[in-house]
C-alpha positions as CSV (number, residue, x, y, z in Angstrom):
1,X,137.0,209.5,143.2
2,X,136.5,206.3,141.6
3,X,133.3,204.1,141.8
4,X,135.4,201.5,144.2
5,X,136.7,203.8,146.2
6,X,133.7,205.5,146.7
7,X,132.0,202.4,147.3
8,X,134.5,201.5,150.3
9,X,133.9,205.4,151.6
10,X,130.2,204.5,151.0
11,X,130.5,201.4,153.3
12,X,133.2,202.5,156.0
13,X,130.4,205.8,156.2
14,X,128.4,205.7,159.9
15,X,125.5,206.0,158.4
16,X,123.6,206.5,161.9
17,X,126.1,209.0,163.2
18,X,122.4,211.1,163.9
19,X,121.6,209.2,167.1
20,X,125.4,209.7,168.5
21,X,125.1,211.6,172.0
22,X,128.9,212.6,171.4
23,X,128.2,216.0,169.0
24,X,131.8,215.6,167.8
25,X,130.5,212.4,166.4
26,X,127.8,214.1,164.8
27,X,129.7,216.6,163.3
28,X,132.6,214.9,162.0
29,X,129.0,212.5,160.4
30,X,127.9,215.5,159.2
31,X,131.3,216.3,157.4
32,X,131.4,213.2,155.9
33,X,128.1,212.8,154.3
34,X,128.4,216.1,152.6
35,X,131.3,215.0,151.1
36,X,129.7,211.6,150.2
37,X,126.8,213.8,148.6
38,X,129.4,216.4,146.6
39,X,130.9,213.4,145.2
40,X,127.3,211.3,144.4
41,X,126.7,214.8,142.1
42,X,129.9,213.6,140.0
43,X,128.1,210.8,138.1
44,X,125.2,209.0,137.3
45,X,126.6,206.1,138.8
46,X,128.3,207.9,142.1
47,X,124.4,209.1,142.9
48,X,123.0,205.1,142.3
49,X,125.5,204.4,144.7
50,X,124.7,206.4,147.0
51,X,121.1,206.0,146.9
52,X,121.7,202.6,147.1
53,X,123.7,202.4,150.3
54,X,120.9,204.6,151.7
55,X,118.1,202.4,151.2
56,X,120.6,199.1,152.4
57,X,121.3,201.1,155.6
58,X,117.5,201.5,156.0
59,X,117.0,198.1,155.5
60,X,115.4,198.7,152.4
61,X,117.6,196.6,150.0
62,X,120.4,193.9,150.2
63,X,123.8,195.5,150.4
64,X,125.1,196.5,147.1
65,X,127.9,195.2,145.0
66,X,130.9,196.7,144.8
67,X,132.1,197.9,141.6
68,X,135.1,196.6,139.5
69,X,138.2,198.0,139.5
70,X,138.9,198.1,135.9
């Protein structure tokens, strides 16, 4: 996966699919993020990223740009 599209996956993640009362939510959460992390171990960059989004989610950091295309 490309750094922009993982960026949009990233973003479009529920990042506090945790606190869900619905377990379905939480599972399909739990799906997701462990493909988010198999894909942050790619790169260098795809693990920034993800860190990244982490600590904007916590409200840590600004939201982070999104890379280019090219």
């Amino acid at each position: 996966m490309k750094l922009p599209e993982y960026y949009d996956a990233l973003k479009n993640h529920d990042w506090h699919y945790q606190y869900s009362d619905d377990h379905r939510v939480y599972l399909a959460g739990e799906r997701e993020r462990s493909n988010l992390l198999s894909h942050a171990r790619r790169s260098p960059e795809h693990q920034k990223l993800y860190q990244e989004f982490r600590a904007y989610t916590n409200g840590l950091m600004s939201e982070p740009e999104r890379p280019s295309d090219e």
